[in-house]
C-alpha positions as CSV (number, residue, x, y, z in Angstrom):
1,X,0.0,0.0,0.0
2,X,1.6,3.7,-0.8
3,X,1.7,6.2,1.4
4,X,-0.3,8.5,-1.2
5,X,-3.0,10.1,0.1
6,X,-6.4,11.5,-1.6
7,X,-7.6,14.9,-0.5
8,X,-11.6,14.9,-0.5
9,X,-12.8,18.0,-0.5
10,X,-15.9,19.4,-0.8
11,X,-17.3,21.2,-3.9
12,X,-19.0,23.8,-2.3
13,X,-16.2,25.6,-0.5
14,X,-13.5,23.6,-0.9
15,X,-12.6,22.3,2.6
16,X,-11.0,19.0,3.1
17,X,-13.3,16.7,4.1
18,X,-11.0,13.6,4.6
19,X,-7.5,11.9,3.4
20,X,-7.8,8.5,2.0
21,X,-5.0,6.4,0.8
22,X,-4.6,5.4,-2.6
23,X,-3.2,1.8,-3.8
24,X,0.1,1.4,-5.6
25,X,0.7,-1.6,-7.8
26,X,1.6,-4.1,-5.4
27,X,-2.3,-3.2,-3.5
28,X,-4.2,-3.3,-6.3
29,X,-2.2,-6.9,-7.4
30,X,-2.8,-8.0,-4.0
31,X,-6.7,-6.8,-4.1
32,X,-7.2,-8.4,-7.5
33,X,-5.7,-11.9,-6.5
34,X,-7.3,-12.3,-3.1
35,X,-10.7,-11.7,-5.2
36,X,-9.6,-14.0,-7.6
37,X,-8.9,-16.7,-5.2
38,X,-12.4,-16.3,-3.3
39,X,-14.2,-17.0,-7.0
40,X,-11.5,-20.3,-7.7
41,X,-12.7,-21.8,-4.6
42,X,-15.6,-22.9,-4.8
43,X,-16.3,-24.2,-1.1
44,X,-15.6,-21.0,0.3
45,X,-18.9,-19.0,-1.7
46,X,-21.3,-17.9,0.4
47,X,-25.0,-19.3,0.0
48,X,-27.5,-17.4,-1.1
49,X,-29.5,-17.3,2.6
50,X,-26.4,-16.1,3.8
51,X,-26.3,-13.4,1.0
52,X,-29.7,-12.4,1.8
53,X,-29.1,-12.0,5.5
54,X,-26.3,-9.9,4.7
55,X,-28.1,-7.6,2.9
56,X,-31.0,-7.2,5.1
57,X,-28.7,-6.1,8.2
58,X,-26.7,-3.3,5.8
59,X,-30.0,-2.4,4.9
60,X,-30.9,-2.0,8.6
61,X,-27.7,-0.4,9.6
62,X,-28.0,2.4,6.7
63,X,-31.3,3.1,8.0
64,X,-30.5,4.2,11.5
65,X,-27.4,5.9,10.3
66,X,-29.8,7.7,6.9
67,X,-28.6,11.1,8.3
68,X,-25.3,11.1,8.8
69,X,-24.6,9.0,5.1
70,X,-26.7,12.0,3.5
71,X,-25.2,15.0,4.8
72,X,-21.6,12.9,4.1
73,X,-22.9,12.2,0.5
74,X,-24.1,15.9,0.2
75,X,-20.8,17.3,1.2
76,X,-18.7,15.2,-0.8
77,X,-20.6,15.3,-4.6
78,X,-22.1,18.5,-3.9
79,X,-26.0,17.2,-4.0
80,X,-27.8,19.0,-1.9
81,X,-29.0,17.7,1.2
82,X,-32.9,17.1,0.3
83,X,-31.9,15.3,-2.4
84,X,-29.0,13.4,-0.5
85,X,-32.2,12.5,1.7
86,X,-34.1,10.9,-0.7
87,X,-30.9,8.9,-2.1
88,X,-30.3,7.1,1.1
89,X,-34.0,5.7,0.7
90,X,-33.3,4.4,-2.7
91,X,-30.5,3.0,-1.6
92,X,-32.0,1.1,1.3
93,X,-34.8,0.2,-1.3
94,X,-31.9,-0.4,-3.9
95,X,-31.0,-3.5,-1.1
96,X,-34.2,-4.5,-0.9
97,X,-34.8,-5.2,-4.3
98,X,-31.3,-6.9,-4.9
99,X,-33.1,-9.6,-1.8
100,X,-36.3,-9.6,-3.3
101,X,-34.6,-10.7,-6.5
102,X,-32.2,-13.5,-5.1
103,X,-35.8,-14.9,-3.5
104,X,-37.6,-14.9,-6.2
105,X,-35.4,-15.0,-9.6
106,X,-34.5,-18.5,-10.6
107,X,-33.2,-20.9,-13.4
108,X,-35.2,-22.2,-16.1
109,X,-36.8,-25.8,-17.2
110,X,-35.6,-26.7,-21.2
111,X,-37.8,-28.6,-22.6
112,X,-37.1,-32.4,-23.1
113,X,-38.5,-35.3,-24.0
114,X,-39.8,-33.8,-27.1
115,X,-38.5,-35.9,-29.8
116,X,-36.6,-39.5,-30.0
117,X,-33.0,-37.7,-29.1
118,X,-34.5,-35.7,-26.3
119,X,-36.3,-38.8,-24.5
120,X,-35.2,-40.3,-21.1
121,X,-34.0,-36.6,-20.6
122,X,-34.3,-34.2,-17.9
123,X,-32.7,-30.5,-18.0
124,X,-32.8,-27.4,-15.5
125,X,-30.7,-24.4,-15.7
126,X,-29.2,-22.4,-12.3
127,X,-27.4,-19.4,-11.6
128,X,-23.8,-19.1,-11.0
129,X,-21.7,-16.0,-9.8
130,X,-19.4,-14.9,-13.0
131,X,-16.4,-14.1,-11.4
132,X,-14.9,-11.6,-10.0
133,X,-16.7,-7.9,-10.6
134,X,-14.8,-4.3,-11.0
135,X,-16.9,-1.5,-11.0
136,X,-15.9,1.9,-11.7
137,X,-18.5,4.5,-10.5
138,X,-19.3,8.8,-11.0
139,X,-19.5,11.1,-8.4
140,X,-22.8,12.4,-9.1
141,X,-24.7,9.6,-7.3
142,X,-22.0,8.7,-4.7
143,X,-23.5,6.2,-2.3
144,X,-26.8,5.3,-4.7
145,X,-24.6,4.2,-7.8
146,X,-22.3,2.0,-5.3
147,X,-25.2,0.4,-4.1
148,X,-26.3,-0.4,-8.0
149,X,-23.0,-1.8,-8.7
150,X,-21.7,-3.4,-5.5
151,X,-25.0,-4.3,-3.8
152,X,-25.8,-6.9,-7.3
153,X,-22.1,-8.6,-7.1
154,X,-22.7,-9.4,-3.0
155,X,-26.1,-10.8,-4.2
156,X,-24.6,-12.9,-7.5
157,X,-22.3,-14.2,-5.2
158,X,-19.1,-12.4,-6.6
159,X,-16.1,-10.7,-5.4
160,X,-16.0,-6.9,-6.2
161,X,-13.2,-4.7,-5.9
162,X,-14.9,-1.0,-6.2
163,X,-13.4,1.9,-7.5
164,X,-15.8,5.2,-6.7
165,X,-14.8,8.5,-8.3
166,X,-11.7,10.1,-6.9
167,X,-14.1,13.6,-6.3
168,X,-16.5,11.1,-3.9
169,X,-15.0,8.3,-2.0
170,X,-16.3,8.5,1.1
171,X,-19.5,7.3,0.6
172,X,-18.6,4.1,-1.4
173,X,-16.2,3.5,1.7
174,X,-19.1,3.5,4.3
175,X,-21.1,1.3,1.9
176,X,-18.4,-1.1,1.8
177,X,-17.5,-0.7,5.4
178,X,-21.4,-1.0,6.3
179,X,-21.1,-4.7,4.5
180,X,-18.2,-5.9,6.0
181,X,-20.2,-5.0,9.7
182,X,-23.0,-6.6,8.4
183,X,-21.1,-10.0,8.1
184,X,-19.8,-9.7,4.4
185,X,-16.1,-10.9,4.6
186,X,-13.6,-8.2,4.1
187,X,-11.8,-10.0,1.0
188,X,-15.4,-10.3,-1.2
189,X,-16.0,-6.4,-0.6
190,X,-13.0,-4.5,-1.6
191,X,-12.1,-0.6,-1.8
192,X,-9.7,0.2,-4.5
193,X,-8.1,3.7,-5.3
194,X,-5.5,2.9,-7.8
195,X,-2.6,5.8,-7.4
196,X,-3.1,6.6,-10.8
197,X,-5.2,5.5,-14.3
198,X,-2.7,3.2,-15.8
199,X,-3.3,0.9,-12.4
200,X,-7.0,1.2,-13.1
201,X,-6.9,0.6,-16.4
202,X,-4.7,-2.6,-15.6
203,X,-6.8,-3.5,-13.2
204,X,-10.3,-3.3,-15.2
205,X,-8.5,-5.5,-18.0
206,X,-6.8,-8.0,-16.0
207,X,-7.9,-11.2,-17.4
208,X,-9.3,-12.8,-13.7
209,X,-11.9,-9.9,-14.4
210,X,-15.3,-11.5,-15.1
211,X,-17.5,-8.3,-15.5
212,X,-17.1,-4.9,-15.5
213,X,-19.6,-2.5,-14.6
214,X,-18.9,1.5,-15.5
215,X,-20.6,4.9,-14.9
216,X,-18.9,7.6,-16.5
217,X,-17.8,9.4,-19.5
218,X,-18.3,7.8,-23.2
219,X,-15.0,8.3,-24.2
220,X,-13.5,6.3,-21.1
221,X,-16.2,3.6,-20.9
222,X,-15.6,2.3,-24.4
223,X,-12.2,2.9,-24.8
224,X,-11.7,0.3,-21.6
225,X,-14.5,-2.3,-23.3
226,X,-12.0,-2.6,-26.3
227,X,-9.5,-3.4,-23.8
228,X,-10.8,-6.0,-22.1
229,X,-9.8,-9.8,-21.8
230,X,-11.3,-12.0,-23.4
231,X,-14.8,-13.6,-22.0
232,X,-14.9,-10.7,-19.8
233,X,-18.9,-8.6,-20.1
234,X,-19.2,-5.2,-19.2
235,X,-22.3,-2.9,-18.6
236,X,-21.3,0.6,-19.7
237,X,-23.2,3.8,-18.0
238,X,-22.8,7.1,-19.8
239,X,-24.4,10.6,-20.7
240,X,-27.1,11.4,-23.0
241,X,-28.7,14.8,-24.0
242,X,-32.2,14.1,-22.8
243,X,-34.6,15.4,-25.2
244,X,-38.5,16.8,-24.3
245,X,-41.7,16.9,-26.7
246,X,-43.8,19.6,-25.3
247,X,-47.1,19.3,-27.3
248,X,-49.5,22.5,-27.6
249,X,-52.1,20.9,-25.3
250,X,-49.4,19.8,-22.4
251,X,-51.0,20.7,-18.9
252,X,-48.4,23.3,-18.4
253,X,-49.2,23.7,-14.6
254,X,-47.9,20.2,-14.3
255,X,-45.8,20.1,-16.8
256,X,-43.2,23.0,-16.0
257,X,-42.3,22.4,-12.4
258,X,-41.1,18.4,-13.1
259,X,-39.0,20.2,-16.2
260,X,-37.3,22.3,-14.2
261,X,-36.9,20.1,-11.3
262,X,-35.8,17.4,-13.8
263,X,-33.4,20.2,-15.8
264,X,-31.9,21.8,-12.6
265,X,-31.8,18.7,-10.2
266,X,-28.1,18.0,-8.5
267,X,-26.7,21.6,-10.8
268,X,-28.2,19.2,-14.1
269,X,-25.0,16.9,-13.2
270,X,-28.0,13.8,-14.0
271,X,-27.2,11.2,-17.2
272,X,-30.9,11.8,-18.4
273,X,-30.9,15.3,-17.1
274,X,-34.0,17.3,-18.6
275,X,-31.8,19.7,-21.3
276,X,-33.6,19.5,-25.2
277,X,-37.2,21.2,-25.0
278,X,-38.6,20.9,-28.1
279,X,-42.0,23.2,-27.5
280,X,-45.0,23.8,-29.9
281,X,-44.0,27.4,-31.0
282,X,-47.4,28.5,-30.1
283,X,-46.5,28.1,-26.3
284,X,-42.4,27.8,-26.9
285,X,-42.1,31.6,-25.5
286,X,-44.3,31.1,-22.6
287,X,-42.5,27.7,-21.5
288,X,-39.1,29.5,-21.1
289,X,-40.4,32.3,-19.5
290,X,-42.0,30.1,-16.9
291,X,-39.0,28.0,-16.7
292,X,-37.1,30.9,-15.9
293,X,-39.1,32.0,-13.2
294,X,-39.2,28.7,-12.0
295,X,-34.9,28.6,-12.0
296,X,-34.6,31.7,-10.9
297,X,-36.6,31.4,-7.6
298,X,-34.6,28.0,-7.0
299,X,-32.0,28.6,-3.8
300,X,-28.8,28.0,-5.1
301,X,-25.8,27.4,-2.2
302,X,-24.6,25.3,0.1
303,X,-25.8,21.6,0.0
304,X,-25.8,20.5,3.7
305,X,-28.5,22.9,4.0
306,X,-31.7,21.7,4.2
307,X,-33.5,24.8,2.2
308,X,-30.6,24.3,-0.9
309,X,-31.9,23.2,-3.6
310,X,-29.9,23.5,-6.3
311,X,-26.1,23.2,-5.6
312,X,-22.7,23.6,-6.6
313,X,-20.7,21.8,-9.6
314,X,-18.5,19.0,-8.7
315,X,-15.1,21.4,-9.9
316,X,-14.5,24.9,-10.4
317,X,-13.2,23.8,-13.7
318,X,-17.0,22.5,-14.7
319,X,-18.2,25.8,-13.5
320,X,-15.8,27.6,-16.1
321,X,-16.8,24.9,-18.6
322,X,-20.7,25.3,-18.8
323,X,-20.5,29.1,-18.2
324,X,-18.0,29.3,-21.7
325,X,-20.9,26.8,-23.2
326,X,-24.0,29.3,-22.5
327,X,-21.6,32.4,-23.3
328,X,-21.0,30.8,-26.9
329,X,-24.6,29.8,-27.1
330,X,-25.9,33.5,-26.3
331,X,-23.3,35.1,-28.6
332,X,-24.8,32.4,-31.3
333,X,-28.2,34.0,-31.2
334,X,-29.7,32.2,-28.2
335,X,-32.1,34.2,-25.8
336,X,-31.1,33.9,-22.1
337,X,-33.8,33.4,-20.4
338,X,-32.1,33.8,-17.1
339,X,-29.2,32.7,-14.8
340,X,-26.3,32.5,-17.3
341,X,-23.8,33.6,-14.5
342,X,-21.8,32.0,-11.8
343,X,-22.4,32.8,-8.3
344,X,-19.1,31.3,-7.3
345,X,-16.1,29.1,-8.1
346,X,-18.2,26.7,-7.4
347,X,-22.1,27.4,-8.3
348,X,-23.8,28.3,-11.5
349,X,-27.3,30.2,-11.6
350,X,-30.3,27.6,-13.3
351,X,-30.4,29.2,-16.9
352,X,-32.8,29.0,-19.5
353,X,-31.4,29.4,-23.0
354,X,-34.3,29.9,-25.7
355,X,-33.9,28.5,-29.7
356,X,-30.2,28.3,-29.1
357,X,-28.4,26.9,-32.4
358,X,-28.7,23.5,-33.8
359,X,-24.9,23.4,-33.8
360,X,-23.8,24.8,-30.5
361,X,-22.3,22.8,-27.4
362,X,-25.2,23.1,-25.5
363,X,-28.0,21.7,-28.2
364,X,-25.0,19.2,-29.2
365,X,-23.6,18.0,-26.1
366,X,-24.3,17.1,-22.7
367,X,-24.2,20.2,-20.6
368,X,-23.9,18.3,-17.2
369,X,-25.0,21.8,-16.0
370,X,-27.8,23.3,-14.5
371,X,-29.3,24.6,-18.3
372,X,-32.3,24.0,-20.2
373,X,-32.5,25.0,-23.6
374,X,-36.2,25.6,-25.2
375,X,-37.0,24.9,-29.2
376,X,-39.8,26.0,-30.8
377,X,-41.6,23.8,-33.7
378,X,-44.3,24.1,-35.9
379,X,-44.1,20.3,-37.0
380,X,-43.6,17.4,-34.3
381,X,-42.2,15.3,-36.9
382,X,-39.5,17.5,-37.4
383,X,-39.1,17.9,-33.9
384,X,-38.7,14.5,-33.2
385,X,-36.0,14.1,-35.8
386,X,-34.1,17.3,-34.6
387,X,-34.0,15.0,-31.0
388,X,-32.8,12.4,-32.9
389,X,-30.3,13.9,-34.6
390,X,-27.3,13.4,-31.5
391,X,-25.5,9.9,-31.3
392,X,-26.4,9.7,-27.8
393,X,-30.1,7.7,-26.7
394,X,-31.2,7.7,-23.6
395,X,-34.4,8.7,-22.0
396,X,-36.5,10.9,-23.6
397,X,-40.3,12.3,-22.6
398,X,-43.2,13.8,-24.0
399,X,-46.3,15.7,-22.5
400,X,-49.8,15.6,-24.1
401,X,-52.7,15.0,-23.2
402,X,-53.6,13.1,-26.5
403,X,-52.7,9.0,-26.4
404,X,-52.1,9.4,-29.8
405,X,-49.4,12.1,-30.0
406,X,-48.1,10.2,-27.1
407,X,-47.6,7.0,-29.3
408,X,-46.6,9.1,-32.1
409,X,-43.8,10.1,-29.9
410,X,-42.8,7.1,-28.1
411,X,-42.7,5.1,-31.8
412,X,-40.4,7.5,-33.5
413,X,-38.2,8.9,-31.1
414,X,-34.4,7.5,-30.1
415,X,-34.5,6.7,-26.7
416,X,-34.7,3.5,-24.6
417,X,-37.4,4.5,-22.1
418,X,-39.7,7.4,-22.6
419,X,-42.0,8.9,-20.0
420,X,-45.5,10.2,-20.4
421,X,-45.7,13.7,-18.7
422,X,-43.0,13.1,-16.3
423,X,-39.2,14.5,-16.8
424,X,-36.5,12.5,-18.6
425,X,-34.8,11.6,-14.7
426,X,-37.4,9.6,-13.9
427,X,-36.2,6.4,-12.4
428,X,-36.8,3.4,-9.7
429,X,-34.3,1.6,-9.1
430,X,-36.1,-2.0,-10.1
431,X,-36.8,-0.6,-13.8
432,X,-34.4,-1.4,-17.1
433,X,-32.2,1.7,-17.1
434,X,-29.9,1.9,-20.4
435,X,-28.1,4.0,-23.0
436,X,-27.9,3.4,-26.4
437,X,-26.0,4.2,-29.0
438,X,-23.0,6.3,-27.3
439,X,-25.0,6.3,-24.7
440,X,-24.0,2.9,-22.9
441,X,-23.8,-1.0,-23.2
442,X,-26.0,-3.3,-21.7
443,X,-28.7,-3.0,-19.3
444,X,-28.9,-1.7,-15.5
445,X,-31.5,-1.3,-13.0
446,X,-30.7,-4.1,-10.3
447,X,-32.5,-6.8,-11.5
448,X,-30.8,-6.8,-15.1
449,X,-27.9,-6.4,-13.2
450,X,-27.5,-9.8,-10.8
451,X,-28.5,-11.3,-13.9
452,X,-25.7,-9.7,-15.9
453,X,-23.1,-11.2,-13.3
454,X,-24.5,-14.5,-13.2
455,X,-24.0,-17.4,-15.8
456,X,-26.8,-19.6,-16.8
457,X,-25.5,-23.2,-16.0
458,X,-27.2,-26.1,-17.1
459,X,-27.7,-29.7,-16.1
460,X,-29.0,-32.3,-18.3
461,X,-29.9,-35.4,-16.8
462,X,-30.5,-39.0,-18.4
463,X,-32.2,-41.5,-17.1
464,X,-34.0,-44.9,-17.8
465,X,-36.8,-43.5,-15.3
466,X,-37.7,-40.3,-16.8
């Protein structure tokens, strides 16, 4: 282990929250073959009841520490602390499901006896852990995305080393640590904070990797999925540019406020973050104005305070980078609706760009800011195909109050969810949650996920008696 310490500090103001101590090449060998071992020996697995009683106590233990894990996660990534709240819940939730679906998820019966070569036969299929899991996570969810990563290899039965952001550690270390009191043996749970990339990348494409989950950036997530061994399955987690169809007859009262919760939520640092608007011109005007007055009575500051709601960026250097992107988007031709300022190093106003360009940042990139840019159409058609026009699919949404235009929507559009008059963040944790395109690899959401780090093993059976 080197003697190289992390500095977490937080986002907000920059204080140092803790020092954690990163792994040289010699701890990140020793992490990956103790892991490896575990998953080669085949008596020391644990059993699924075991598994499950596991899980339930973390569960329990998260619960009665809820408040002290949320202000910790809101400190760290910089979400504010109402937020950070509700996290913790899907979290415990997050567990819940992962035991509901060890109970209840099960192999599968294949057909025999069926034709002459099939007779006397009898074959079942089980699960089996894959091997050993590494999961890179973001900052933006710190303890949630954990859970979602490390809570499905404890219930496939694998060994995980875990490697959380480098802005947010802490909270994947009180997950971990939170396991390990809850009866999880040290070695199947590990912490890994490789001193610098070329040890993570090694350690992601070592060949005793079985799967590897990711939440991050496009470019890194695929540019590791090339690199690895093979056998080896991944499940990549990256950005979109979620786009909104905002038909004339929309029930704006209900409408606007999920927007601009879903556009401004966490400082718009959200995968599916509400940013495309793509508003019938005859109420395109009225919908940014409203938006704006709905950003610009937002309290923007300090996320351990329980009134925050929208707070700072996870670097000063982010700040800098969306302010440039609404600067070059305004001197484009875009209207600024409000915000367009920082407030600090650390904190951007919630702004509202309307008809931006078709070919700046912010209609062509993910912001991962607190900005929501408004279209107006006069065809939905065309609409639709301007959202389609990005290589990044995600979730997407429309509001109407027609089943048909809703249909019309959710046929034609790119996206691999799409919610009916809710915002593009919509998610429980039990759902299918996926990017396509550019957007990801694979499918999460808990469920999908166990079975992702399972194999299907099968067992066929002959005998004279069947």
């Amino acid at each position: 282990m080197s003697e190289n310490l992390l500095e977490v500090t937080a986002p907000y103001d920059g204080a140092v929250i803790a020092k954690v101590p990163r792994m040289d090449a010699a701890g990140v060998e020793a992490a990956l073959r103790r892991a490896h071992s575990l998953y080669r020996d085949r008596a020391s697995w644990i059993q699924k009841s075991r598994r499950i009683e596991i899980l339930r106590k973390a569960a329990k233990i998260i619960s009665t520490r809820a408040e002290e894990l949320a202000l910790q996660a809101a400190r760290e990534g910089g979400k504010p602390l109402i937020d950070s709240r509700v996290e913790i819940a899907r979290a415990i939730d997050g567990i819940d499901v992962c035991i509901e679906t060890l109970r209840t998820d099960a192999g599968d019966v294949v057909p025999m006896g069926v034709n002459a070569a099939s007779a006397g036969h009898l074959a079942f299929t089980q699960y089996e852990p894959i091997g050993v899991v590494v999961a890179v996570s973001a900052f933006n969810h710190p303890f949630n995305l954990i859970v979602h990563q490390v809570g499905p290899a404890v219930a496939a039965g694998c060994p995980v080393l875990v490697k959380p952001a480098s802005a947010t550690p802490l909270s994947c270390i009180a997950f971990v640590d939170i396991l390990h009191e809850a009866g999880l043996p040290k070695q199947w749970a590990q912490v890994v904070l490789p001193e610098n990339n070329t040890l993570s990348t090694a350690m992601v494409t070592d060949p005793r990797v079985g799967f590897f989950s990711f939440i991050g950036s496009g470019a890194v997530g695929w540019g590791l999925r090339a690199q690895l061994a093979p056998g080896a399955r991944c499940a990549l987690e990256h950005g979109g540019a979620a786009p909104v169809i905002l038909a004339a007859d929309a029930d704006l009262s209900q409408a606007l406020p999920r927007l601009a919760k879903g556009g401004f939520y966490h400082a718009g640092q959200v995968c599916v973050s509400v940013q495309r608007i793509y508003a019938d011109a005859r109420i395109a005007e009225a919908v940014a104005d409203e938006l704006g007055r709905l950003g610009s009575a937002m309290k923007v500051g300090d996320p351990a305070r329980p009134d925050t709601e929208v707070g700072p960026l996870i670097s000063h250097g982010e700040c800098d980078r969306v302010h440039d992107w609404v600067r070059q988007a305004v001197a484009g031709g875009a209207k600024l609706v409000c915000g367009g300022e920082k407030i600090s190093p650390s904190c951007y106003q919630p702004t509202v760009l309307f008809h931006p360009p078709e070919d700046a940042k912010v209609s062509r990139q993910e912001v991962f800011g607190p900005v929501i840019c408004v279209y107006p159409y006069t065809d939905m058609d065309e609409a639709i195909a301007r959202a389609n026009s990005l290589p990044v699919s995600f979730q997407a949404s429309v509001f109407t109050r027609d089943i048909d235009t809703a249909l019309r929507v959710y046929q034609r559009i790119d996206a691999t969810a799409v919610m009916l008059n809710d915002h593009t963040a919509f998610r429980v944790d039990w759902m299918p949650f996926a990017g396509a395109r550019e957007s990801g690899h694979g499918v999460g959401g808990i469920p999908h996920t166990i079975r992702d780090m399972q194999t299907e093993k099968m067992l066929v059976i002959r005998s004279n008696e069947i």
